[in-house]
C-alpha positions, 0 to 999 in steps of 0.5 A: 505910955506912948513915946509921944506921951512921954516926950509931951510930958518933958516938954512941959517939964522943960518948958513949962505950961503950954498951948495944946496947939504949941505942943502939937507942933513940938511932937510933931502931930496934929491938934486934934491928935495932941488933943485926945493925948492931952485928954487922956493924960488929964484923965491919968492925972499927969497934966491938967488944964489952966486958963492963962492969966495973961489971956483969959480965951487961953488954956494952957496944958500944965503938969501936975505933980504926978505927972512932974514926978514921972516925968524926973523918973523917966529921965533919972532912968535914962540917966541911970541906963547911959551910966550903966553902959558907960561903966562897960567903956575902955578908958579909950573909949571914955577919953574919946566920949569926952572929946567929942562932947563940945562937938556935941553940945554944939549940935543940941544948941543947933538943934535947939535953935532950930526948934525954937525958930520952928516953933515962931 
């Protein structure tokens, strides 16, 4: 699978149901390319397409359960991958992680933010 497979299926499993046009400008490529993405994720049975109830000339790009599990798996995996690698750490270097963590979460909101403003 694709790096911008994988992205577009946790952004649907952290935003939920979106536009194919919304999540284009989320991973960074252009409609047509998100398109053909999102086509042949359909074809793998991870997302499908559903009409928006609030606007019927909407179809939104929805994951599926195969694609929500394999979306958990690919994340429980990176967790497992950075907890592996923290158990190589000096009680030092953990020390350090950790006081380094509220810089950091200030830097996702950041990041967070700004997307969020991209997106509008």
């Amino acid at each position: 699978m694709s790096l911008t497979s994988a992205a577009t299926l946790a952004t649907l499993d952290k935003t939920g149901p979106r536009r194919i046009t919304d999540l284009a400008v989320a991973e960074g490529v252009t409609q047509p390319a998100m398109t053909v993405l999102v086509r042949v994720m359909e074809e793998s049975g991870l997302v499908e397409r559903k009409g928006d109830p609030s606007d019927k000339r909407v179809t939104l790009v929805c994951l599926t359960e195969a694609g929500a599990s394999y979306a958990r798996t690919r994340r429980q995996a990176g967790v497992d991958a950075y907890a592996r690698l923290l158990d190589e750490l000096t009680g030092d270097e953990v020390e350090a992680l950790a006081a380094a963590l509220p810089a950091l979460l200030h830097l996702a909101e950041l990041e967070s933010h700004a997307r969020e403003e991209s997106d509008r």
